[in-house]
C-alpha positions in Angstrom: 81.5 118.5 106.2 81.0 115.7 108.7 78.1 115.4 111.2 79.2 116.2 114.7 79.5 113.4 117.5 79.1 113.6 121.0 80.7 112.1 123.2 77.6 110.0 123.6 77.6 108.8 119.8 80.4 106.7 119.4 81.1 106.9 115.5 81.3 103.6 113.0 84.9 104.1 112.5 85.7 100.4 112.0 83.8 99.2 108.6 86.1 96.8 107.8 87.0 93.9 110.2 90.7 94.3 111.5 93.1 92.3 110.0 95.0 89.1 110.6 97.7 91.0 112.9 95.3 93.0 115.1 93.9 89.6 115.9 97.4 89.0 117.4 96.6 91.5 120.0 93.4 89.4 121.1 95.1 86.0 121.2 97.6 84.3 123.6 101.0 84.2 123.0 103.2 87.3 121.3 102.6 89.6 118.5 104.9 88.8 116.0 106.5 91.8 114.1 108.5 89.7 111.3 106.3 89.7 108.3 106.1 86.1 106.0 106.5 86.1 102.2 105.4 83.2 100.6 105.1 82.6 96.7 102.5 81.0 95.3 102.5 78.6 92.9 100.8 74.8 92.2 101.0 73.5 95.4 99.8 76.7 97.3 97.1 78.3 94.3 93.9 75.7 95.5 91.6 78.2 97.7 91.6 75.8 100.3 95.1 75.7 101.1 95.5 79.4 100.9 92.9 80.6 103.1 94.9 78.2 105.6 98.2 79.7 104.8 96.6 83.3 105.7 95.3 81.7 108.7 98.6 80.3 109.7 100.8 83.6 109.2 101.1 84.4 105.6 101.3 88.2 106.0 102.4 88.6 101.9 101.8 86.4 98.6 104.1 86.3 96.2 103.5 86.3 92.4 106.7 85.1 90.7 106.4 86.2 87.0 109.2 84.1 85.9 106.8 81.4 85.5 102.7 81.2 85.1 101.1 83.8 82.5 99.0 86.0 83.3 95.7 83.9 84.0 97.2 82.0 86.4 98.7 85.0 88.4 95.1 86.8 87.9 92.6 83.9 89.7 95.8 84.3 92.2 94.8 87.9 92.6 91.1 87.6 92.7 91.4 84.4 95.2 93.6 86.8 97.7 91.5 89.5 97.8 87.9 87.5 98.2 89.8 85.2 100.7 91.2 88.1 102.4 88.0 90.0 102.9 86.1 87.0 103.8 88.7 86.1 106.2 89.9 89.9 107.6 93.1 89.2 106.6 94.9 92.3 104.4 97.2 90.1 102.6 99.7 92.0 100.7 100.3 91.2 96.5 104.0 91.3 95.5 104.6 91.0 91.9 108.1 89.8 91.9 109.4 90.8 87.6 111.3 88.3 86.1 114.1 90.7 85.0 117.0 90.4 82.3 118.1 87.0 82.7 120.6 86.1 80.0 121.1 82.8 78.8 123.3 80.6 76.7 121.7 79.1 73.2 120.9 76.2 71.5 123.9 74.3 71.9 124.4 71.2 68.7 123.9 68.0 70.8 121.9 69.8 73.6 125.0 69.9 75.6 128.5 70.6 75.3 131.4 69.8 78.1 133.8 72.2 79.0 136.6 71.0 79.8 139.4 73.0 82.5 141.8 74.6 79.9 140.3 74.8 77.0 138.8 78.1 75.0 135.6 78.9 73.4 134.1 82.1 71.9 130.6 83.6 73.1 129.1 84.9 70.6 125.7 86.6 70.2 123.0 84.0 69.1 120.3 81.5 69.6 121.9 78.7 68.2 125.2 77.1 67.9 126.9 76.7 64.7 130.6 76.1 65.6 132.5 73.6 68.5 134.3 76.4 69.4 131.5 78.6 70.3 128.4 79.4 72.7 125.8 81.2 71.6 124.7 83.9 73.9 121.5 85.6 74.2 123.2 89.1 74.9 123.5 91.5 72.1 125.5 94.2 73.3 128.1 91.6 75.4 131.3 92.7 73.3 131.1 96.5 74.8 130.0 95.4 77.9 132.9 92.7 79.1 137.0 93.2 79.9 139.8 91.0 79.5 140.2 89.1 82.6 136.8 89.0 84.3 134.9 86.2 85.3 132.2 84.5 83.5 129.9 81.9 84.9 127.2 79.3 83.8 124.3 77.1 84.7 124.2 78.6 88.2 128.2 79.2 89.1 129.2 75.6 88.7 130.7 76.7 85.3 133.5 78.8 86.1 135.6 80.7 82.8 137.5 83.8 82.3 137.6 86.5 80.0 140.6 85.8 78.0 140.2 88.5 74.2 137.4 91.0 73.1 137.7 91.3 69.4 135.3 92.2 67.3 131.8 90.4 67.4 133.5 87.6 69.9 134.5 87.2 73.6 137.4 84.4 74.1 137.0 82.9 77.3 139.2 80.3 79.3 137.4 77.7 81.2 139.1 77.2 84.9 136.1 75.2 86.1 134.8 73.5 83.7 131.5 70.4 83.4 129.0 69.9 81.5 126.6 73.0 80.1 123.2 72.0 78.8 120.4 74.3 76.3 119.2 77.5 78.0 121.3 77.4 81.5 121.6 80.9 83.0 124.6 83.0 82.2 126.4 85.3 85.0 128.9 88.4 84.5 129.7 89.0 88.3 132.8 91.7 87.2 130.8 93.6 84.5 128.1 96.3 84.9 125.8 95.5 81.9 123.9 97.8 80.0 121.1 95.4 80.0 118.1 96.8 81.3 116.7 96.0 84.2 112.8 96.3 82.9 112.7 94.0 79.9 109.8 94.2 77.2 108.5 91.5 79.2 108.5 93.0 82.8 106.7 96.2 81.1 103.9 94.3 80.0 103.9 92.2 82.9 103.8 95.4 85.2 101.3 97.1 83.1 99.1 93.8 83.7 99.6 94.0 87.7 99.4 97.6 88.1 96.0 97.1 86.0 95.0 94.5 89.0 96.9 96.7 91.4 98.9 94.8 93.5 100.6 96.1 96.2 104.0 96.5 95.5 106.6 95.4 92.8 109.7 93.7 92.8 112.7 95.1 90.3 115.2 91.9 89.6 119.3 92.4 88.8 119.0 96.3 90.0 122.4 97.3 89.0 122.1 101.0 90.5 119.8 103.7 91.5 118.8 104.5 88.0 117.1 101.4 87.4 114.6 102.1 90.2 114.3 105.5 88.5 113.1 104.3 85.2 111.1 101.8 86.4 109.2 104.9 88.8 108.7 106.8 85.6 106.9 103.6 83.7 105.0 103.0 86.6 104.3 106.9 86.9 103.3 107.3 83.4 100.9 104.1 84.1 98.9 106.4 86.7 100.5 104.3 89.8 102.1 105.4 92.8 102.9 101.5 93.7 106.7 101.1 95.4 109.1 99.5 94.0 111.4 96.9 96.3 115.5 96.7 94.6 116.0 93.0 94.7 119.7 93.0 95.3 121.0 90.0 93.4 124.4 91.4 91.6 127.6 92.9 93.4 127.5 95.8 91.2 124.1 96.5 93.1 126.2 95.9 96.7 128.5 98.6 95.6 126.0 101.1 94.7 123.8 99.9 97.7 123.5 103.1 100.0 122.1 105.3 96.6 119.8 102.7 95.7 118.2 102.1 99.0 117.9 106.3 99.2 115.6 105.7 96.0 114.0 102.3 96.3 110.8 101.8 98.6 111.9 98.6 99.8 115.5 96.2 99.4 115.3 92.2 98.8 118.2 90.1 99.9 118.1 87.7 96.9 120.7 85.4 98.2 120.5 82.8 95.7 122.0 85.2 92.5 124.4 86.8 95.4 125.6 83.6 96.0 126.5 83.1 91.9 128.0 86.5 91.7 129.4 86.9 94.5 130.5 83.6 96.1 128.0 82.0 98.8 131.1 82.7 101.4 130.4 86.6 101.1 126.6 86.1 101.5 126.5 86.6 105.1 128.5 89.8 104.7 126.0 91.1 102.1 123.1 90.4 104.0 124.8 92.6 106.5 125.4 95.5 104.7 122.1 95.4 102.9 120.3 95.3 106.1 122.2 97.9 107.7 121.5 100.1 104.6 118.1 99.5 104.7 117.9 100.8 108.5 119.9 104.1 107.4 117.7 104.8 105.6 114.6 103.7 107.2 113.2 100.8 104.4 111.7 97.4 104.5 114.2 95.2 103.7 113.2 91.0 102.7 115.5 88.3 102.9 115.0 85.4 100.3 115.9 82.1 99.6 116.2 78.5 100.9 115.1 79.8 104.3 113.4 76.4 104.7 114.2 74.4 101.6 114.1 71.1 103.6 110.9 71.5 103.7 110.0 71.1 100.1 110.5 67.5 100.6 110.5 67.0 104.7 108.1 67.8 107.0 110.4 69.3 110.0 113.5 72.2 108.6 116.9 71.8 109.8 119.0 73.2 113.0 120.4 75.1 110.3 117.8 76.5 108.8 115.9 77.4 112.1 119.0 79.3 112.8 119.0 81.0 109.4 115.2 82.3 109.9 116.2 83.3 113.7 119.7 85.2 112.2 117.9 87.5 109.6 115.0 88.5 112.7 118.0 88.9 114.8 119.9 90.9 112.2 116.4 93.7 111.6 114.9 91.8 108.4 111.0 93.0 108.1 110.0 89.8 106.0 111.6 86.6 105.3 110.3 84.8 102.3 109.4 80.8 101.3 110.1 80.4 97.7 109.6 76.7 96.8 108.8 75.8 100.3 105.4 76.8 99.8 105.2 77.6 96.0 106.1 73.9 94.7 106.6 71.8 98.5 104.7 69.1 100.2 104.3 71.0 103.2 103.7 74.4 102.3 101.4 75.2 105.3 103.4 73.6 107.7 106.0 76.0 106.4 104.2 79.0 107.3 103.1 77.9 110.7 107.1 76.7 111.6 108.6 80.0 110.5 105.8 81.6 112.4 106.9 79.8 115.2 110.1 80.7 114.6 109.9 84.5 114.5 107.4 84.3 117.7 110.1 82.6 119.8 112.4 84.7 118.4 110.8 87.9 118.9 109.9 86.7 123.1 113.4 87.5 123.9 115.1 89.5 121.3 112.8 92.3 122.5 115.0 92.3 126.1 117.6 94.2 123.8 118.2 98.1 123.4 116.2 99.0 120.7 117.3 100.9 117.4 116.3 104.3 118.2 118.2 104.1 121.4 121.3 103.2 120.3 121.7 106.5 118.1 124.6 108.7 119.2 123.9 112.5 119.4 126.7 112.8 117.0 124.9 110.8 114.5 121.8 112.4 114.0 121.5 115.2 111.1 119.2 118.2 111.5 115.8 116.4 112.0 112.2 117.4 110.8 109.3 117.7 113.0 107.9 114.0 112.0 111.3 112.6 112.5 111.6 113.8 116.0 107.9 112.9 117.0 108.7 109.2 115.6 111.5 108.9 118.0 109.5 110.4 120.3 106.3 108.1 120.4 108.7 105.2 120.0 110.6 106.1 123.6 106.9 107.3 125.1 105.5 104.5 124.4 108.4 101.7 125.5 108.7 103.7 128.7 105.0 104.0 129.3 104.8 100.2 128.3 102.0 101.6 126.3 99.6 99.1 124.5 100.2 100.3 120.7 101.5 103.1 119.0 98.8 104.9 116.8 99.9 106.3 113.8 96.9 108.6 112.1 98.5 108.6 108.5 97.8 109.2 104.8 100.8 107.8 103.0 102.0 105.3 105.8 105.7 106.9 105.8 105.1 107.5 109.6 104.5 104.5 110.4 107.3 103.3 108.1 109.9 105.7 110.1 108.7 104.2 113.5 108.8 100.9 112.3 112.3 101.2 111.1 113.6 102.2 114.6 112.0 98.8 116.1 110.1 100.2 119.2 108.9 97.5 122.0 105.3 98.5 121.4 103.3 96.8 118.0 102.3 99.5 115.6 98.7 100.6 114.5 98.3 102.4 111.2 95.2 104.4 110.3 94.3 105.2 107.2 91.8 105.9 104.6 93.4 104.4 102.0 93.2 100.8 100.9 96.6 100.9 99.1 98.3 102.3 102.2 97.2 99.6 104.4 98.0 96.9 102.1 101.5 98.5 101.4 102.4 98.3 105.3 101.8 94.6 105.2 105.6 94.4 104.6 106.9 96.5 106.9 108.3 95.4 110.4 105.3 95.5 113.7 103.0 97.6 111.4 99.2 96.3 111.3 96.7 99.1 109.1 93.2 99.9 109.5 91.1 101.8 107.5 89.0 104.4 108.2 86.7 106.3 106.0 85.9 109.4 109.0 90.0 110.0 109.2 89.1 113.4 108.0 87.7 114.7 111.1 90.0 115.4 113.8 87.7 115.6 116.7 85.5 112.6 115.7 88.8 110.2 115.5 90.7 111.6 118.4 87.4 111.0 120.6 86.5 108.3 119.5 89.4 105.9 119.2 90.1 105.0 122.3 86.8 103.5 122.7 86.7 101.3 119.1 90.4 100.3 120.1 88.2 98.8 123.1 86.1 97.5 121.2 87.7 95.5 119.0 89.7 93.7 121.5 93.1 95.7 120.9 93.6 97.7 124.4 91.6 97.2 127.8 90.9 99.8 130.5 93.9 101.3 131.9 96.3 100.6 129.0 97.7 103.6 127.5 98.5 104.1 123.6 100.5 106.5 121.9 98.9 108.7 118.7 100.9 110.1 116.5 98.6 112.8 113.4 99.5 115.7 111.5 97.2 118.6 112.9 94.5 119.6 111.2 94.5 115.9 109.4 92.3 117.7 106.7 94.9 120.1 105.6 97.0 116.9 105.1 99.4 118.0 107.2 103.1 115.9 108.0 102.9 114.4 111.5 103.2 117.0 114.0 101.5 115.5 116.8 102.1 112.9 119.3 99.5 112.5 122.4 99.7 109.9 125.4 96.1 108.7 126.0 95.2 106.2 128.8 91.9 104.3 128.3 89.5 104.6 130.5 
């Protein structure tokens, strides 16, 4: 039982300084609401240069597990975390998997040119042992491939067909053709593989991060809903509750995308494999539909790759590329991500602080436009529940009112999540008690968490809130906020309350 306050005792209710984005509401200039992924990697690991990348905007770090073992993605981890509490920033950890990438062999004179016309067998194997044939690191290829689809190489500048399935062998015809060299990457754009999406690897890679519990986890070449599935269940029998983002990266994850988005926490717009599969025309038109899906059904969604890839080499992007960050804000992406551009660039700070920039002048006049929530139609909305309805609700309260912040008192975030998903005006607070809930907000759109320990006690928070949002710079005296709880918030109740408070 928790010790009464008057209203002459304001409680501690702020034991951890705010974070990076409630700073925002203290400084000149526009809270932005588009959150920055950045991976790390040698030029961005030194301590130095990524406390100034949380400084300059860096709301999530990336761990790409494609490359670096697990040493070098653990003094990642432990340098976020001291860096973030020394600095107030909560910094979110993605572990990005690797996934099943599959891969031609050995190949006799480290290379082999395919010429347009000619035909050549895959064949399972490490090594090659024939002219005629390309060893392929894919057992169960044979039963998972039809005459007349498409096979590509080294990144789709390799371009074959599917020509006979006989026994152990694939014949294919090469209609593109160049040179192939050892270990380049091998893509089945037509074909739904049986290939897992989890390999042995990304188990004991994900066993390793949920061990140093990062924040959320990135699923590569999702194929359908049942990936996400599987993966829930290893994580689940690991003792985790961590979400999983879908990285969408294969068309065959495009056509199923409406069912995975219902059961992934999150969706990744992994252009670069899109682009492969798919052709880099249609890109646009999948980063569409995977937004839109996302929005249905109320989920962060990322979009990734060569955002700013000038910069690896140049300190200033490129019309193009400015308009490429300014599209995916424009289109309702909660984070876009650096890749190189910060992981192996010259200028990986300078990154950060452009696409910053970027989102900020973005964000300054995109906000004139109808927001999500009030574009639905009467005749699109199902039969809500309560906390659906009050979400809509504090979002048009609090953009009429012009209110200061909306509130959210929450346990597992998903309020906040469902607000943030309908875009409102007004930036997003998010209470909690729990660590792992604020740090799992970091990647959703105008969300910035707080923890406090005294959530508990309804009376104590509701009274005293106003007055610590005061204090810490967030409102001023006649602003009004917007609180959104579930009443009592000790019988853990969903959000059933939504209460307009000006501060005195």
């Amino acid at each position: 039982m928790t010790n009464h306050v008057g209203p002459h005792q304001p409680s501690d209710l702020n034991p951890m300084p705010p974070v990076q984005g409630m700073r925002c509401f203290t400084e000149a200039g526009d809270i932005r609401r588009t959150k920055i992924v950045g991976t790390l990697g040698p030029a961005s690991s030194d301590e130095t240069v990524l406390r100034e990348l949380f400084m300059k905007g860096l709301d999530i770090a990336r761990l790409n597990f494609s490359h670096g073992d697990h040493a070098f993605h653990l003094q990642n981890i432990k340098n976020i975390r001291r860096i973030s509490r020394e600095t107030g920033n909560h910094v979110t950890i993605l572990q990005d998997l690797q996934g099943p990438k599959i891969r031609c062999g050995l190949l006799s004179d480290g290379m082999i040119e395919l010429r347009q016309g000619e035909s050549y067998s895959l064949v399972y194997g490490t090594i090659q042992e024939k002219p005629d044939e390309i060893p392929v690191d894919y057992q169960d290829l044979v039963r998972d491939v039809r005459v007349g689809q498409s096979v590509m190489m080294d990144d789709g500048l390799l371009l074959l067909e599917i020509t006979e399935v006989e026994g152990s062998r694939v014949r294919v015809r090469v209609t593109e053709g160049g040179v192939l060299k050892n270990r380049k990457g091998v893509n089945f754009p037509d074909s739904v593989l049986s290939l897992p999406a989890l390999t042995e690897k990304d188990t004991r890679d994900l066993l390793f991060g949920i061990t140093h519990r990062v924040d959320v986890v990135a699923l590569s070449f999702v194929q359908t809903e049942e990936d996400i599935k599987r993966c829930r269940k290893i994580i689940q029998a690991m003792g985790s509750d961590v979400p999983i983002i879908a990285k969408i990266e294969k068309l065959s994850a495009v056509e199923r995308i409406d069912a995975i988005a219902q059961e992934a926490d999150g969706l990744m717009v992994a252009r670069g494999d899109l682009g492969v599969e798919g052709g880099v025309d249609r890109v646009p038109m999948f980063q569409r539909r995977i937004i839109e899906a996302a929005a249905r059904y109320a989920k962060p969604v990322v979009i990734a790759t060569q955002m700013l890839e000038s910069m690896v080499k140049n300190p200033r992007p490129t019309l193009a590329e400015v308009a490429d960050v300014a599209n995916a804000v424009l289109e309702g992406a909660d984070c876009v991500m650096l890749s190189a551009e910060v992981a192996a660039g010259e200028y990986p700070i300078a990154c950060v602080e452009k696409m910053a920039s970027v989102i900020r002048e973005v964000e300054s006049w995109s906000h004139a436009k109808p927001q999500r929530y009030s574009s639905l139609e009467p005749t699109d909305q199902e039969e809500w529940e309560e906390h659906k309805a009050i979400a809509r609700a504090a979002c048009e309260a609090a953009d009429s009112l012009g209110a200061r912040a909306i509130v959210c008192l929450t346990l597992t975030g998903s309020i906040a999540r469902l607000i943030s998903s309908w875009r409102p005006k007004t930036p997003i607070i998010a209470i909690s008690p729990r660590e792992d809930v604020i740090q799992r907000l970091g990647y959703s759109w105008g969300v910035f968490g707080m923890k406090n320990p005294l959530f508990y006690d309804t009376d104590i928070l509701l009274q005293d809130l106003p007055e610590l949002l005061k204090n810490l710079g967030i409102v001023r005296k006649g602003d009004s906020i917007v609180i959104t709880a579930g009443i009592p918030i000790n019988a853990m109740r969903p959000t059933n309350m939504i209460k307009i408070n000006r501060i005195g």
